[in-house]
FIBAPA-860218 format. One record per residue (C-alpha): residue in one letter; x, y, z. Coordinates in steps of 0.5 Angstrom, whole numbers, padded with zeros to 4 digits, always signed. Layout:
! FIBAPA-860218
AXYZ ...
This chain:
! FIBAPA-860218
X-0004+0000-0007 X+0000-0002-0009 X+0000-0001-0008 X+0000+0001-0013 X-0003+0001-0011 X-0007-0005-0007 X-0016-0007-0012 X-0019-0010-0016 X-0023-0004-0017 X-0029-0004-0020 X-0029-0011-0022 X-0021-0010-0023 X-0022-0006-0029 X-0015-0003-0028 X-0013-0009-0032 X-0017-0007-0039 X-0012-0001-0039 X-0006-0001-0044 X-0002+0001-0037 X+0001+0000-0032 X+0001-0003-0026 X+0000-0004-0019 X-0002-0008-0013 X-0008-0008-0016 X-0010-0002-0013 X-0018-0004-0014 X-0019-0009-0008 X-0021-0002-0004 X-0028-0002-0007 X-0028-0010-0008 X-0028-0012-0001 X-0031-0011+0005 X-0027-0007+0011 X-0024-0014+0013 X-0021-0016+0007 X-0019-0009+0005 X-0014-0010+0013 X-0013-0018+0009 X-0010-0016+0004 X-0006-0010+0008 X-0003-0015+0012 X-0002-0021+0007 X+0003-0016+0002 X+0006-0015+0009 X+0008-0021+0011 X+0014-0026+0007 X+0010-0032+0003 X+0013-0039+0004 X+0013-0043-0002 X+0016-0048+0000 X+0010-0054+0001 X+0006-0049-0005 X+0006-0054-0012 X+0010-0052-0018 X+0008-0050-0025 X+0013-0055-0027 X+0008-0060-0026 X+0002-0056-0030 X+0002-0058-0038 X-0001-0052-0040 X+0005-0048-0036 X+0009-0051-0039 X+0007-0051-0046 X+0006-0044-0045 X+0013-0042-0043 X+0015-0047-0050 X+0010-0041-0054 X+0013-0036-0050 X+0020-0038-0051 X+0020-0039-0059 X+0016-0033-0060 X+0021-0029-0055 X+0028-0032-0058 X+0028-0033-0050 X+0032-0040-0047 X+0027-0045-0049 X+0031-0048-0042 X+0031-0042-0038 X+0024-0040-0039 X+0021-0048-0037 X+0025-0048-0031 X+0024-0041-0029 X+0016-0043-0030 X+0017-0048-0027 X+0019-0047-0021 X+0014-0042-0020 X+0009-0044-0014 X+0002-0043-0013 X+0000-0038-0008 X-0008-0039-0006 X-0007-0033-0002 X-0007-0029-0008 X-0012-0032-0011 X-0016-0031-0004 X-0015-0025-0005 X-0017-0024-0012 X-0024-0027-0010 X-0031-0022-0012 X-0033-0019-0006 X-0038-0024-0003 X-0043-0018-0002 X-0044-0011-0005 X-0043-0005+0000 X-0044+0004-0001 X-0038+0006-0003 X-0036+0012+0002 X-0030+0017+0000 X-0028+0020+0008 X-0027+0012+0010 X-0023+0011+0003 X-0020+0018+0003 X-0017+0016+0012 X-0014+0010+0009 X-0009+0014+0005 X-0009+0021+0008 X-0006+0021+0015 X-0001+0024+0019 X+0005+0018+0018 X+0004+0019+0010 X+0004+0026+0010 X+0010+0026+0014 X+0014+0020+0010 X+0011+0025+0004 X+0015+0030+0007 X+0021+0026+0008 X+0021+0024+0001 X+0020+0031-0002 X+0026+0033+0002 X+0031+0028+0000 X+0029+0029-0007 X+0028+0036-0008 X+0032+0036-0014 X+0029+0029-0017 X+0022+0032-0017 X+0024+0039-0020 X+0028+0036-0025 X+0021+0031-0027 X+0017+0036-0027 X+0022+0041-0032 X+0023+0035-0037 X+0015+0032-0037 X+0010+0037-0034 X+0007+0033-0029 X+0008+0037-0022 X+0012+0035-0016 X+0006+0033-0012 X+0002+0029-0016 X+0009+0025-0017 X+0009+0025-0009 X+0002+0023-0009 X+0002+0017-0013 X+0008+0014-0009 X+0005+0016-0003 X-0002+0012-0004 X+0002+0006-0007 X+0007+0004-0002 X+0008+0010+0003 X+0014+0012+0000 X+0017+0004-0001 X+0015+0002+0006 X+0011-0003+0003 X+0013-0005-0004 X+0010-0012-0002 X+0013-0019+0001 X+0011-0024-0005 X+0015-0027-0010 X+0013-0024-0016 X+0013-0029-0021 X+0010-0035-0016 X+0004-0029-0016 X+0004-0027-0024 X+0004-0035-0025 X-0002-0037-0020 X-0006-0030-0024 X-0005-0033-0030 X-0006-0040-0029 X-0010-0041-0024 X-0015-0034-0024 X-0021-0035-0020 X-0026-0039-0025 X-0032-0034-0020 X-0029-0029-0022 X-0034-0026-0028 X-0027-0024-0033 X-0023-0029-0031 X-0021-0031-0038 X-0019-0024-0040 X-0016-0023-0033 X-0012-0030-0035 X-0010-0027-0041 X-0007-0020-0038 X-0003-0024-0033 X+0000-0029-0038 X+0002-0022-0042 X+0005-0020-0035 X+0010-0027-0035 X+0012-0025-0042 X+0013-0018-0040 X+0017-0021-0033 X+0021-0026-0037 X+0023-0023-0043 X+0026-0016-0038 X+0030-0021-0033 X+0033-0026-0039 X+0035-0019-0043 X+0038-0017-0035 X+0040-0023-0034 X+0036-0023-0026 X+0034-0028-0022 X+0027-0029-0023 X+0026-0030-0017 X+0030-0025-0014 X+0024-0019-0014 X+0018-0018-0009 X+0012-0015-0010 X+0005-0014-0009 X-0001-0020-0010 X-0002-0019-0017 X+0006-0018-0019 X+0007-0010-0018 X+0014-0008-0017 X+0017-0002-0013 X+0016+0003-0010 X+0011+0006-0016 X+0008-0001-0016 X+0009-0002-0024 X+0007-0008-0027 X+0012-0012-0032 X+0009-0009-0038 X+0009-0003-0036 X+0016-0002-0033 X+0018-0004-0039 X+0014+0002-0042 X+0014+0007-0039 X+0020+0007-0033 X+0027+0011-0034 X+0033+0011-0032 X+0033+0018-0028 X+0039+0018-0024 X+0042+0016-0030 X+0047+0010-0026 X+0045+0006-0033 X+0041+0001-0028 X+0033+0003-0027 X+0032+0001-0021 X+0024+0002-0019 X+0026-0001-0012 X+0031+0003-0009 X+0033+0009-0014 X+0029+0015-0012 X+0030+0019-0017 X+0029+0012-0023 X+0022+0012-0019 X+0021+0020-0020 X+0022+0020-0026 X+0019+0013-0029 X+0012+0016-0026 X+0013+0023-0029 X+0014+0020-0036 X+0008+0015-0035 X+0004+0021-0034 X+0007+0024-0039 X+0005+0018-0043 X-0002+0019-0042 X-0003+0025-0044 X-0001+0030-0038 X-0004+0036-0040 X+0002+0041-0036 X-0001+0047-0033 X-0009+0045-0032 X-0011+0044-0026 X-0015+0036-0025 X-0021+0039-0023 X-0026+0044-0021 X-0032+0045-0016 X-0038+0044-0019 X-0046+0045-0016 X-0052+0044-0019 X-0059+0048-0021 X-0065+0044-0019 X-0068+0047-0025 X-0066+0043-0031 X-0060+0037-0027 X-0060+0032-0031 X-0056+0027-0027 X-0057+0022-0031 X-0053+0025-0037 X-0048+0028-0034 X-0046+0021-0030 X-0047+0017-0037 X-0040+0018-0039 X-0037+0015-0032 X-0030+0018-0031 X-0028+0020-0038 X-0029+0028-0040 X-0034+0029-0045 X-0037+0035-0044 X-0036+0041-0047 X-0036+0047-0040 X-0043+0049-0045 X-0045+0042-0045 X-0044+0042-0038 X-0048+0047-0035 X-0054+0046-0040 X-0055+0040-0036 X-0055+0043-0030 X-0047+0044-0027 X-0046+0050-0024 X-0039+0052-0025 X-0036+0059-0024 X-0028+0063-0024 X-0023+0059-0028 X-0027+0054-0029 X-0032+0058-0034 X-0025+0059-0038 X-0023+0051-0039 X-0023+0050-0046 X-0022+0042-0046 X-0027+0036-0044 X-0029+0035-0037 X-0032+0029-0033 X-0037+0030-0027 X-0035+0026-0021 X-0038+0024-0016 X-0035+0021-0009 X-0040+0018-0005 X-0040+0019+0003 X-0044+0012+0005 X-0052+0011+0005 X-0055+0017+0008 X-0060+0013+0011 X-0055+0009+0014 X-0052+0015+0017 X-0048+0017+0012 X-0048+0024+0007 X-0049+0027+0001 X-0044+0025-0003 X-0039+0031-0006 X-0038+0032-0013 X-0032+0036-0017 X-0032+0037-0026 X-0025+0033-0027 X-0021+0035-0033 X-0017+0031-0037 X-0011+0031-0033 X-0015+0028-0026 X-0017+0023-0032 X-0009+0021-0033 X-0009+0020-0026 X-0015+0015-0027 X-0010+0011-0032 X-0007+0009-0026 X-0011+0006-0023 X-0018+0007-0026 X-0021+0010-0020 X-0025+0017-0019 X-0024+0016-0011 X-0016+0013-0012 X-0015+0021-0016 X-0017+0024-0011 X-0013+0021-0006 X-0007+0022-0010 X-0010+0029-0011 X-0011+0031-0004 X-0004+0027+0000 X+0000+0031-0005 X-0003+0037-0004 X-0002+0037+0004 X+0004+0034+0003 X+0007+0041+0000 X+0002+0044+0005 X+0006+0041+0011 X+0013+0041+0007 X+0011+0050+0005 X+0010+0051+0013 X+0016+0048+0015 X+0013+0044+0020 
């Protein structure tokens, strides 16, 4: 979605999040089919730089990259030229523009994007070619082997399509030059200054060229699409190289996944969600909606309201949420929508990118992919 990912989901709320990463993988609900084609397109095609102004001719860049260094112990010189020599990119801020109209969320169109016969095929592949890397991650941290599959899959078809812009020229536009029409374009400024920070800081320490990685339009990196602040969190050196490499080390992409789950409270053994109905009698929609994505009810509290749960769900003992994944609007011709009690676990999915339809992508691709791998087709 990157991609990561990938949107500025739900009016980019990825960025609130103490986390992660990617493509900025909410632009699927912040842009008409269209600009969802764009935004593929463009992460695909290399950026030119060239006639793009630089940073080093913006004060504010500058005085910025004096605060940062001082506050980092980083070469006062090396943080200026490396800023400045960063490039404005109007596509990036293009395609960080609020969606010019509102539109009906629809699951089975979101779900066709990420679930489909070349993706299933590359999961396969990659399970494969990493069968031991995925068995291991899932011993050391609990998260199984198809949601790390899952994830990977969703965010770049197993680093098919990690991104072509440079990430620091895509970190400095967001920082300097976010989208003023955008209803949090100060506090989307200050995560992505923060990112810079994060960014320079790991290639000083490195001692990279800044200018070397390439990622996605809002600066997210590799195959698992992380933005700088979380790599240097959450990614681990799985292949045990002494290197982290997120872009070509499988198993350092396996494992970095794994331990971001982990991080984010994975609960190993719980499945990510139940089926659910309803009893007309005493529903009460708008309290069960309420708490959006987060699990906060009880399976008591649950069904007082009107959820019908039946099995192992009847023995959950941690919170639940209830989602709900529209199908369009049924008086344009679209269906009812389809609703499941997400535990704690489909909410650590969310932590990646805060999107109910994003979980259930991940969800799904993992579990044909194993399905697809298990028949041995």
């Amino acid at each position: 979605m990157i991609s990561s990912p990938f949107s500025v989901l739900l009016a980019c709320r990825r960025f609130i999040a103490p986390f992660l990463i990617a493509a900025c993988a909410g632009g699927t609900w912040a842009a008409g089919p269209k600009d969802s084609k764009s935004r593929k397109a463009a992460s695909r095609t290399p950026v030119t730089q060239e006639q793009a102004p630089r940073y080093a001719d913006r004060p504010e860049a500058m005085a910025f990259a004096d605060d940062l260094a001082s506050r980092r112990d980083l070469d006062a010189q090396w943080v200026r030229q490396s800023l400045g020599q960063a490039r404005y990119l109007p596509t990036v801020v293009r395609l960080m523009q609020p969606a010019a109209k509102p539109f009906t969320k629809n699951w089975r169109v979101y779900r066709s994007r990420f679930i489909d016969p070349v993706r299933i095929a590359a999961g396969v592949r990659f399970w494969q070619d990493n069968q031991a890397a995925l068995a291991r991650a899932e011993a050391e941290y609990g998260v199984p082997a198809e949601i790390i599959v899952g994830i990977i899959g969703v965010e770049t078809i197993y680093g098919r399509d990690t991104g072509k812009f440079r990430v620091l020229d895509a970190l400095a536009t967001l920082a300097f030059d976010f989208p003023a029409s955008h209803p949090r374009a100060r506090e989307r400024s200050a995560f992505f200054k923060g990112e810079i920070e994060q960014f320079l800081t790991l290639q000083s320490r490195l001692g990279s060229d800044p200018f070397a990685a390439l990622g996605s339009y809002a600066g997210a990196m590799g195959m698992p699409q992380f933005m700088p602040s979380s790599r240097n969190k959450y990614a681990v050196d799985f292949d045990g190289d002494g290197n982290i490499d997120l872009w070509n080390s499988p198993a350092d992409v396996i494992g970095s996944v794994a331990n971001y789950f982990k991080a984010f409270n994975w609960q190993p053994g719980m499945p990510t969600h139940y089926p659910v109905s309803f009893d007309s009698s005493r529903l009460d929609m708008d309290a069960l909606m309420a708490p959006d994505i987060l699990p906060t009810f009880s399976v008591a509290s649950l069904t007082a309201k009107g959820a019908v749960l039946e099995g192992a769900a009847l023995q959950h003992t941690g919170p639940l949420a209830l989602i709900e994944l529209l199908n369009g609007d049924p008086a344009k011709g679209g269906s009812a929508p389809i609703y499941v009690a997400g535990t704690e676990n489909f909410y650590a999915i969310t932590r990646y990118n805060w999107s109910s339809y994003y979980a259930m992508s991940v969800i799904e691709l993992g579990r044909e992919v194993a399905a697809q791998r298990n028949s041995g087709n």
